[in-house]
C-alpha positions, 0 to 999 in steps of 0.5 A, a space after each residue: 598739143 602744139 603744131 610744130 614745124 620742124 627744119 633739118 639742115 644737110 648736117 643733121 641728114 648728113 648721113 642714114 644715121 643721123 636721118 635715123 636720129 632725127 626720126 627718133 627726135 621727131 617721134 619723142 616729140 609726136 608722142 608727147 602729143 605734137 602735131 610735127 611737120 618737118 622740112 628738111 635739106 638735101 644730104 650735107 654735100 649732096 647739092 654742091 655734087 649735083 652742080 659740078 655734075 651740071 658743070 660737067 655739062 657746061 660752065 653755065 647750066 641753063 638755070 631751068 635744068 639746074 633747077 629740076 637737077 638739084 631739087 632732087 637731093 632734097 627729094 631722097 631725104 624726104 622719102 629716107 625720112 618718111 621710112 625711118 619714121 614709118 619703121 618707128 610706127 610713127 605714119 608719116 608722108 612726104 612731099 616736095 614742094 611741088 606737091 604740096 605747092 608751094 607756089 614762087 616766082 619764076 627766076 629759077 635758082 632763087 625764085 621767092 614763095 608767092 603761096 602755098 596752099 596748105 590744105 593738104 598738109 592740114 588733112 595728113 595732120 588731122 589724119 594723124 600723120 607726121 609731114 616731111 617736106 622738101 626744102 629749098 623749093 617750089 613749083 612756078 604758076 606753069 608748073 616749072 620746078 623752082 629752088 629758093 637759093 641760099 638758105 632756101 630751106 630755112 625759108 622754107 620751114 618759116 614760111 610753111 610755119 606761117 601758113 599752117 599758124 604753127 606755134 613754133 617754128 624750130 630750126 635744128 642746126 650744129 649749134 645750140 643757140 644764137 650767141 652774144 658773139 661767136 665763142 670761137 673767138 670769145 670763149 666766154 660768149 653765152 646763149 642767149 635765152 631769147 633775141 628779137 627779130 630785129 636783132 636776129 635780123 641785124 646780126 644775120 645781115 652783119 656776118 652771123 651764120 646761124 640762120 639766113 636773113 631771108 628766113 628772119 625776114 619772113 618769120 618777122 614779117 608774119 610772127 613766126 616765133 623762130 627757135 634755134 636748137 642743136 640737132 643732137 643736143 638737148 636744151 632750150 636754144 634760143 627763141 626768136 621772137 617780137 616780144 621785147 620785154 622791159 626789163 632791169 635785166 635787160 642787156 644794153 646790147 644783145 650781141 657782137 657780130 663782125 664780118 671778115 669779108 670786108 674791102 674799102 674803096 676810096 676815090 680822091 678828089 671828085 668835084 663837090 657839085 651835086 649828084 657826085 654821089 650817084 656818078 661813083 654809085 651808080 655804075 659800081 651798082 651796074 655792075 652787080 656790086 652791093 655798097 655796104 658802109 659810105 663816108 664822103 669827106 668835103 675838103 676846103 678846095 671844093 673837092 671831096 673824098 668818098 670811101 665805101 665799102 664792098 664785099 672783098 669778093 668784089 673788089 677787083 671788079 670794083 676797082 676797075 669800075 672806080 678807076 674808070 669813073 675816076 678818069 672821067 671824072 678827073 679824081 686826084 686818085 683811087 685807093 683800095 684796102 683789103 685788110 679790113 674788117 667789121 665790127 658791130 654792137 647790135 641791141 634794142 636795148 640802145 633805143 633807151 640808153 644813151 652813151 652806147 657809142 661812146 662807150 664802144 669807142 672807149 673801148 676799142 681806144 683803150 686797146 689803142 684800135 683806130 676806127 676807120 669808118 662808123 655807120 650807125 641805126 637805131 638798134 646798131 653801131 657798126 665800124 670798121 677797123 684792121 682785120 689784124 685787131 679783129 678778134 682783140 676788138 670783139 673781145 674787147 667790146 664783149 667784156 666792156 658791155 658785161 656779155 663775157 659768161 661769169 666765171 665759177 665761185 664768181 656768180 650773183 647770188 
């Protein structure tokens, strides 16, 4: 008998119908003899209409109410839930995150879990109950209704899972596993059997979609094996995990990821003195705008070059902030690029081989793909290049690192 922690995004409680495939999911498993908690998403969509609901009201809904409105689209699948299992004959009882407590911060709409006392889960359990609890909130020390934010569900099945030390925590989404590369764009990627969480965790902040690097993060902090299962389909999924296991068979890299999102910002000609650096960084960061990859180029008349990357939804506001300190700085010019993209080899595997970015930038040579930017950690080489080679470069590195699946008649004995 094992203690799971089920997680069920909006699409999977997407309608009454899927709740009910979900409850018949959760009833095989509890007949088996598993003790399941189950932590699931508002109804696919059913968020977004809360918050044009409050937009209605105002541009800027006060975040406190914002938060007390959408926590209850959570509130109805809990209950919807907790019926169809009933109706199966399985016991089962929901709760929000009030009352289980799961207790946060205060900064309302992206508030982050503090504690949660699991004392009252742990007795349903022991009763013979299956637990569903809302995601994606909590309850602050004065008794405020909190949300977590983005992925805040995802979040939320990890962390119960750490609290309970459940033996797994499962997250049920639209796909059957995390992928050497997204198969959309290769169509031989394959499901990888198990990742680390530093991989997983490097993958997510890369462009990877699959779970929310928030939930990888707290998962590795307190070693929650994680696993990621399709929510209608049978198999395995993916196991995300501490454990890297030495092995002949294991792979140099573990994934390619690669993000669309991209915009480049040059600033040209800045005097090379000490500190130039935090006078272009620092008001780009006071106006809210993350910095992602850094290149700064000293030239031979004692002035330097300093490129960096943004996300493209901060562009503008970033160019602005450049051209201004370029005024005050006396830079020779500001250059921008939107139509870039990045892409990135990630793989503990690289700790014990050398040649890895040698062998990526051979690759992408070959396909006559000019890198314009390279940042690289122990676990990953990232680069940037022109968002129209994007795919033709993913490709091109999935093949050259022998990801692509074997094809039929072509299989190892």
């Amino acid at each position: 008998m094992a203690l799971i922690v089920q997680k069920f995004g909006g699409t999977s409680v997407g309608t009454v119908e899927r709740i009910e495939q979900v409850a018949e999911k959760v009833k095989k498993f509890r007949d088996g003899g598993d003790d399941i908690v189950v932590v699931v998403s508002a109804m696919s969509g059913e968020t977004n209409r809360l918050i044009d609901l409050a937009k209605q009201i105002s541009d800027q809904p006060v975040p406190r109410e914002l938060d007390v409105m959408v926590s209850t689209g959570e509130q109805v699948t809990i209950a919807l839930l907790a019926m169809a299992l009933i109706k199966r004959g399985v016991p089962a009882v929901s709760y929000t995150g009030n009352q289980v407590r799961i207790l946060t911060d205060s900064a309302h709409t992206k508030a982050r879990i503090l504690q949660i006392d699991s004392q009252r889960i742990q007795r349903d359990i022991k009763a013979g109950r299956v637990v569903v609890v809302a995601g994606f909130q909590g309850v602050d020390e004065k008794g405020n209704i909190t949300t977590l934010g983005r992925g805040g569900s995802d979040t939320t099945g990890v962390a119960l899972a750490a609290a309970l030390k459940a033996d797994e925590c499962q997250i049920y989404t639209d796909v059957d596993g995390v992928y050497t590369t997204d198969p959309r764009v290769v169509a031989k990627a394959q499901r990888l059997d198990k990742i680390t969480f530093e991989e997983m965790l490097e993958m997510a902040s890369l462009g990877s979609k699959v779970l929310q690097i928030r939930a990888v993060e707290f998962a590795g902090k307190y070693s929650v094996p994680l696993r990621v299962l399709h929510s209608f389909q049978e198999g395995p999924g993916t196991l995300i995990t501490l454990d890297e296991e030495e092995s002949m068979e294991q792979p140099i890299i573990s994934g390619i990821a690669f993000n669309r999102d991209e915009a480049k910002l040059t600033i040209r000609g800045v005097p090379d003195t000490p500190g130039v650096a935090f006078k272009i960084l620092g008001p780009i960061s006071a106006a809210n705008v993350e910095v992602d990859m850094i290149v700064q180029n000293v030239a031979h008349d004692n002035t330097t070059d300093f490129t960096f990357t943004v996300h493209r939804n901060d562009y503008n506001n970033a160019l602005q902030v450049l051209q201004s300190i370029a005024n005050e700085m006396g830079a020779r010019e500001v250059i921008g690029d939107t139509d870039i993209a990045k892409v990135s080899i990630v793989g503990v595997g690289m700790r014990s081989h050398a040649g890895v970015a040698s062998r990526m930038f051979e690759a992408l040579a070959k396909e006559n793909i000019n890198i314009q930017m390279i940042s690289t950690s122990e676990i990953k080489v990232s680069v940037v290049i022109e968002e129209k080679y994007l795919e033709l470069a993913v490709r091109a590195l999935h093949t050259a690192f022998e990801l692509d699946a074997p094809t039929a008649g072509n299989t190892a004995e």
